[in-house]
Backbone as ProteinMPNN parsed JSONL, in Angstrom:
{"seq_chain_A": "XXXXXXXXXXXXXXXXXXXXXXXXXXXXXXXXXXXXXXXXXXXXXXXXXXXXXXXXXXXXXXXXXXXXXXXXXXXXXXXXXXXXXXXXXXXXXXXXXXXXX", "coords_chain_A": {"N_chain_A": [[0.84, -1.177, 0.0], [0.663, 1.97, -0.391], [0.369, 4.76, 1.766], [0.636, 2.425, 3.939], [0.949, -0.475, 5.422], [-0.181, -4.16, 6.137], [-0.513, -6.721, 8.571], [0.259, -10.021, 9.801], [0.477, -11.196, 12.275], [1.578, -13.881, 14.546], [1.942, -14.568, 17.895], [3.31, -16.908, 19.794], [4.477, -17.757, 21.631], [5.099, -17.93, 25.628], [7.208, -15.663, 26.562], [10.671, -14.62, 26.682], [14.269, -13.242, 25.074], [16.85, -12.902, 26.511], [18.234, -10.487, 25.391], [16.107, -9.198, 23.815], [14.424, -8.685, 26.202], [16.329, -6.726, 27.761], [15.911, -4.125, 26.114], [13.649, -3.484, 26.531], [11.074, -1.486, 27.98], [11.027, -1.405, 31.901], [8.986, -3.305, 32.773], [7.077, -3.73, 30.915], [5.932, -6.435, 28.554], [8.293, -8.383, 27.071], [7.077, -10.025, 25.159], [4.672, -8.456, 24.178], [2.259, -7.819, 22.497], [2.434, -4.682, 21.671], [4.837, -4.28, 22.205], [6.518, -6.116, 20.147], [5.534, -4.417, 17.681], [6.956, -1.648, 18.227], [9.404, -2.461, 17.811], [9.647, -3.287, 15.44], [9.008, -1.046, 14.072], [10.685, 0.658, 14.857], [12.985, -0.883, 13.875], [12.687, -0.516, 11.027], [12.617, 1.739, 10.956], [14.915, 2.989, 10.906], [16.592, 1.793, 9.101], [15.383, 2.914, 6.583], [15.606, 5.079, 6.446], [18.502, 4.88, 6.726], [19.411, 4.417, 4.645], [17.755, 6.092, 2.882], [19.113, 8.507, 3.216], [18.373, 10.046, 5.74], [18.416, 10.653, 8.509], [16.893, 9.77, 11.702], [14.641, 10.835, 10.854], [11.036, 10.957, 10.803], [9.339, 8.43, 10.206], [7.38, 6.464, 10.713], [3.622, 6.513, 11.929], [2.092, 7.11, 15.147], [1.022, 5.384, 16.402], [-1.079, 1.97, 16.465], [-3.182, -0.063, 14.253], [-4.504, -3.046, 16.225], [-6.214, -6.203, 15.835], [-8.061, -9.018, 17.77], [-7.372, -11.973, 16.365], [-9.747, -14.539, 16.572], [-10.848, -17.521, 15.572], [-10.611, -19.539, 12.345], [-12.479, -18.676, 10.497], [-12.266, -16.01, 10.885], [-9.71, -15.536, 10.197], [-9.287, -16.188, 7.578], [-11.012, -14.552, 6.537], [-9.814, -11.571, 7.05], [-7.465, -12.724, 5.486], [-7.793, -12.545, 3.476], [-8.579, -10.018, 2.917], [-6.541, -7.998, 2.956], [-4.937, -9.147, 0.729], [-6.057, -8.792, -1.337], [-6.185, -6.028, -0.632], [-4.646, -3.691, -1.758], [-5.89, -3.954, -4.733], [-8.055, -2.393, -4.34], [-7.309, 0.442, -3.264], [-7.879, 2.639, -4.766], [-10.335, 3.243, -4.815], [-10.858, 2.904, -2.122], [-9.992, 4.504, -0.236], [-9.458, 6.066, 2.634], [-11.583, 4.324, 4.074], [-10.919, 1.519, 6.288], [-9.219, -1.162, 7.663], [-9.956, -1.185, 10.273], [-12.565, -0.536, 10.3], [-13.704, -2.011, 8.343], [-14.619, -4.97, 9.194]], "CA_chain_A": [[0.0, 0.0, 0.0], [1.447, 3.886, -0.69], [0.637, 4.817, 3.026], [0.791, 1.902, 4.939], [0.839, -1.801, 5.721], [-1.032, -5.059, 6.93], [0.374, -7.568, 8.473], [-0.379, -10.621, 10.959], [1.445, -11.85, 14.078], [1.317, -15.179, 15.601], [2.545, -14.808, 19.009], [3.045, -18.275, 20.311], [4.888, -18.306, 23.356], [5.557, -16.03, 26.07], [8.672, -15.316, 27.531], [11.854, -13.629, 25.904], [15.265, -13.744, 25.188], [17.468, -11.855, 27.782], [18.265, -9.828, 25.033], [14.746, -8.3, 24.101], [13.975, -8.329, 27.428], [17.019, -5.879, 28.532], [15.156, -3.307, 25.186], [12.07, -2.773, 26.836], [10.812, -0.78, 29.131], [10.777, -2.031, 32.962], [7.207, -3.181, 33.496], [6.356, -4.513, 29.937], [6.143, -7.534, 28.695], [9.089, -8.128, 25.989], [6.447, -10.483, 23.72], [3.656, -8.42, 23.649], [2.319, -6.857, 20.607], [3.006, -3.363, 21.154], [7.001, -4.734, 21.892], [7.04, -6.306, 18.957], [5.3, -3.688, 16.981], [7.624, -0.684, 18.461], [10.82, -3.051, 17.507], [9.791, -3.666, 13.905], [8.979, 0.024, 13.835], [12.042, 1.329, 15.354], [14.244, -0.978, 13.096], [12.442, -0.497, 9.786], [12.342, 3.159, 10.344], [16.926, 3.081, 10.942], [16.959, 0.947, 7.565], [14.809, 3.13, 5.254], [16.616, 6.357, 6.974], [20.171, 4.848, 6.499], [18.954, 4.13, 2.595], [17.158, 7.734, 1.761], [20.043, 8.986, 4.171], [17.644, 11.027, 6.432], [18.976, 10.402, 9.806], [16.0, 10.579, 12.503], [13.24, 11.282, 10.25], [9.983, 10.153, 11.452], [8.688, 6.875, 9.169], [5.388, 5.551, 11.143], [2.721, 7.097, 12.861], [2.574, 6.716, 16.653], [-0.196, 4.496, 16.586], [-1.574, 0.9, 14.999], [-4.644, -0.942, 14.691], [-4.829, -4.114, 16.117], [-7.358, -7.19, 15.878], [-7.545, -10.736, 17.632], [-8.035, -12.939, 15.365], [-10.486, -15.371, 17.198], [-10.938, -18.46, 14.687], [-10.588, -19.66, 11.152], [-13.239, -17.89, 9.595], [-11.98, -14.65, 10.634], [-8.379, -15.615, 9.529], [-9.516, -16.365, 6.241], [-11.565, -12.935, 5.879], [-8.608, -10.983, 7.154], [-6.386, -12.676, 5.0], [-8.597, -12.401, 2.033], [-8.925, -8.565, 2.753], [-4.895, -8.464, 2.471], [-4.702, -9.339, 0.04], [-7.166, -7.59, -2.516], [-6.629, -4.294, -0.119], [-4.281, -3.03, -2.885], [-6.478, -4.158, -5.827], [-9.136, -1.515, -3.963], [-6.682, 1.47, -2.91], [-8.667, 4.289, -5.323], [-11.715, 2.856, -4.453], [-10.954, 2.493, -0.794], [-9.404, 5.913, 0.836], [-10.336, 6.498, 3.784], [-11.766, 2.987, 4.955], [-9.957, 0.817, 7.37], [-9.452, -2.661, 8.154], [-10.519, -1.509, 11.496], [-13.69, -0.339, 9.905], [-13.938, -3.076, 7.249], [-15.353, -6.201, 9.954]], "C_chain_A": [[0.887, 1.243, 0.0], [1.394, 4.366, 0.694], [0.624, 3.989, 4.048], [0.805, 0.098, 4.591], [0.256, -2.539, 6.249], [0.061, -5.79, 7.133], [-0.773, -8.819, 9.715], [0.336, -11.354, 11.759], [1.007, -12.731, 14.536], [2.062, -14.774, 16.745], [2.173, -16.1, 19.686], [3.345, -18.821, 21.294], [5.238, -17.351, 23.412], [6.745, -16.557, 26.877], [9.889, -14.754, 26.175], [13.324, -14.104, 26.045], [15.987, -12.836, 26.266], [17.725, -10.255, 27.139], [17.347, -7.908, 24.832], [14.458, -7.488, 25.291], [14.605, -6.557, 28.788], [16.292, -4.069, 27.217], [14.074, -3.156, 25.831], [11.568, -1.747, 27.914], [10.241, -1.435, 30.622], [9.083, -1.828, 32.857], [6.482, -4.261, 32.411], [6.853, -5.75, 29.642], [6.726, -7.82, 27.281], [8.162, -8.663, 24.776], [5.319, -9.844, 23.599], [3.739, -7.446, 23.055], [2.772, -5.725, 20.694], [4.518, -3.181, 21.097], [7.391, -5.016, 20.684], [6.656, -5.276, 17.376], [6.16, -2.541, 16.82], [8.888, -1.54, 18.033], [10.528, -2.799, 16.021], [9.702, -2.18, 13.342], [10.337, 0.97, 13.429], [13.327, 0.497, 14.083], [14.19, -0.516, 11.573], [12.874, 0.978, 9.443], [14.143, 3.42, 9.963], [16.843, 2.597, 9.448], [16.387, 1.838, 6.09], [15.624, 4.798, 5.515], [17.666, 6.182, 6.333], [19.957, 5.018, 4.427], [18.676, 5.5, 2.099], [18.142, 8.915, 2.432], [19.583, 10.688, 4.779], [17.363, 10.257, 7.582], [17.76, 10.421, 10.828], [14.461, 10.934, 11.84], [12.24, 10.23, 10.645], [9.561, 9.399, 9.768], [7.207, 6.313, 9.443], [4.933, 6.589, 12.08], [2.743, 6.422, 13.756], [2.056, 5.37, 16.797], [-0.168, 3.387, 15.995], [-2.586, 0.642, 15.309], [-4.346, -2.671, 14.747], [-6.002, -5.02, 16.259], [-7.138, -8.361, 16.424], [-8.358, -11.29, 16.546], [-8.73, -14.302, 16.1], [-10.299, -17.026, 16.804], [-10.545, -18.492, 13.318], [-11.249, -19.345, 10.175], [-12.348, -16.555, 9.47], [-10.523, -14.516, 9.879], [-8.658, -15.322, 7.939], [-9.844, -14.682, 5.283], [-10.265, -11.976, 5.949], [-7.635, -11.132, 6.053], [-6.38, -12.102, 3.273], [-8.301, -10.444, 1.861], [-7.315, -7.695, 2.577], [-4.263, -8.107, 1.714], [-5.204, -8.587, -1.244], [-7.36, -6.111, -1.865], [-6.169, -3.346, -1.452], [-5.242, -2.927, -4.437], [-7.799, -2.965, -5.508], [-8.519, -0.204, -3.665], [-7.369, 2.699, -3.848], [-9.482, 4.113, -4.715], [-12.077, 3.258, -2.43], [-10.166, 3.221, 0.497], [-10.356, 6.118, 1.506], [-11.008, 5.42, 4.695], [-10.162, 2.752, 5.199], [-10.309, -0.453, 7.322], [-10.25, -2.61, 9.595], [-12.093, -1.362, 11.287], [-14.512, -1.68, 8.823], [-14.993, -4.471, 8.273], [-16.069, -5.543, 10.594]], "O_chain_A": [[1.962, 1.17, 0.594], [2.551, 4.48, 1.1], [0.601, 4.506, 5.165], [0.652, -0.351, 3.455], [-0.232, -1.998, 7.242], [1.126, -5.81, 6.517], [-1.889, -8.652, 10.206], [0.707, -12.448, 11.333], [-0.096, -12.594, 15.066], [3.22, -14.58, 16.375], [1.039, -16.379, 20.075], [2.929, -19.839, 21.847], [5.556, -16.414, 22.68], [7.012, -17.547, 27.558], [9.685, -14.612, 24.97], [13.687, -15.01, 26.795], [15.286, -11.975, 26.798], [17.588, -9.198, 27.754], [17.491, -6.727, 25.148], [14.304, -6.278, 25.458], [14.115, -5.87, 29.685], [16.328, -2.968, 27.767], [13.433, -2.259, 25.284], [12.429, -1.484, 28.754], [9.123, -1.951, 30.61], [8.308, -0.872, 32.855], [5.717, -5.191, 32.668], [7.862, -6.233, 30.156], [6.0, -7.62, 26.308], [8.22, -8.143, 23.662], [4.563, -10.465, 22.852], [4.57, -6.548, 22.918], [3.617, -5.449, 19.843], [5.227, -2.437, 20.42], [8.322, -4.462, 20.098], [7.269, -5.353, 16.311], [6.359, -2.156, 15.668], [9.711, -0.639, 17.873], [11.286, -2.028, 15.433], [10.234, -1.966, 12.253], [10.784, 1.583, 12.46], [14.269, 1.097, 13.565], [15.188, -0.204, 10.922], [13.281, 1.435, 8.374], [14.533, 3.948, 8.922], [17.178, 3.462, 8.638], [16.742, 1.614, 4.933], [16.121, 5.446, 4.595], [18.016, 6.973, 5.457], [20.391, 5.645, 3.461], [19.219, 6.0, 1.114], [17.943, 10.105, 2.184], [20.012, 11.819, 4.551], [16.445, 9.453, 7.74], [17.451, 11.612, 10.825], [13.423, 11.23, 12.432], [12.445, 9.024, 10.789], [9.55, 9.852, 8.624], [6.295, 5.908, 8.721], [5.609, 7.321, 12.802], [3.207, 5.283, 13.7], [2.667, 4.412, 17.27], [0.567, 3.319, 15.009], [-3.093, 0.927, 16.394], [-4.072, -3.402, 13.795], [-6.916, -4.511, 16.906], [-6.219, -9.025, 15.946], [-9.482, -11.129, 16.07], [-7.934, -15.24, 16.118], [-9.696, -17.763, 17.585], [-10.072, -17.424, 12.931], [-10.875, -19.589, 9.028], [-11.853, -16.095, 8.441], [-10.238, -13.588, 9.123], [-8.255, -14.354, 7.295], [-9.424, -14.064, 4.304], [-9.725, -11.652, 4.891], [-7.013, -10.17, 5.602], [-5.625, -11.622, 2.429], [-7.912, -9.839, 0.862], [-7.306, -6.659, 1.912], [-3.384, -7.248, 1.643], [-4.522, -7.859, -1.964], [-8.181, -5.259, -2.204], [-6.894, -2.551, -2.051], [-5.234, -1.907, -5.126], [-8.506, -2.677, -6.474], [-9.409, 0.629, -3.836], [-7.239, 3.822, -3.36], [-9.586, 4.898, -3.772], [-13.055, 3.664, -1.803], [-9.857, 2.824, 1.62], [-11.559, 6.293, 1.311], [-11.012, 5.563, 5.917], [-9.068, 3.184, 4.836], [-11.423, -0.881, 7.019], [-10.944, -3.518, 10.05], [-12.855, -1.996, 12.017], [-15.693, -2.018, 8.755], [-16.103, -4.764, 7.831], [-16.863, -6.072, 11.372]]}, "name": "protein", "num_of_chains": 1, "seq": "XXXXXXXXXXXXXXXXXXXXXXXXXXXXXXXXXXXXXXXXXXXXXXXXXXXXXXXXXXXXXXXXXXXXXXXXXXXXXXXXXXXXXXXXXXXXXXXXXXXXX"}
């Protein structure tokens, strides 16, 4: 997508490596989503910086939307919606996935 991304996260076990764990902020919990969301953030944003060589420049908005995914129906719809989000992008400014279910 031109402004943004989907994606979907299995988190499957909890606990951490010592590593992670010493990255986070006392209190949280190194595997949960917003850890792993603020990591993938934080590294993607260094990598597309070092590349367009704009040091510091903000890359993502503060925020995300997340969803559990309950069962195998909803997987399916989700994944379906994914997938054909791009094939809808004129059509589909301004909706959301969070709006979409």
């Amino acid at each position: 997508m031109p402004d943004h991304i989907h994606g979907i996260i299995w988190i499957t076990e909890v606990g951490a490596t010592e590593s992670v764990a010493r990255k986070t902020s006392p209190g949280l919990d190194p595997c949960s989503l917003g850890v792993i969301v603020g990591q993938y953030k934080s590294r993607t944003a260094k990598l597309i910086n070092r590349i367009r060589k704009t040091p510091g420049k903000k890359i993502w908005q503060r925020n995300y939307y997340d969803r559990i995914i309950r069962n195998e129906k909803e997987l399916h719809s989700i994944r379906r919606y994914i997938i054909n989000n791009p094939l809808q992008w004129e059509d589909d400014q301004g909706k959301s996935l969070h709006n979409f279910f």
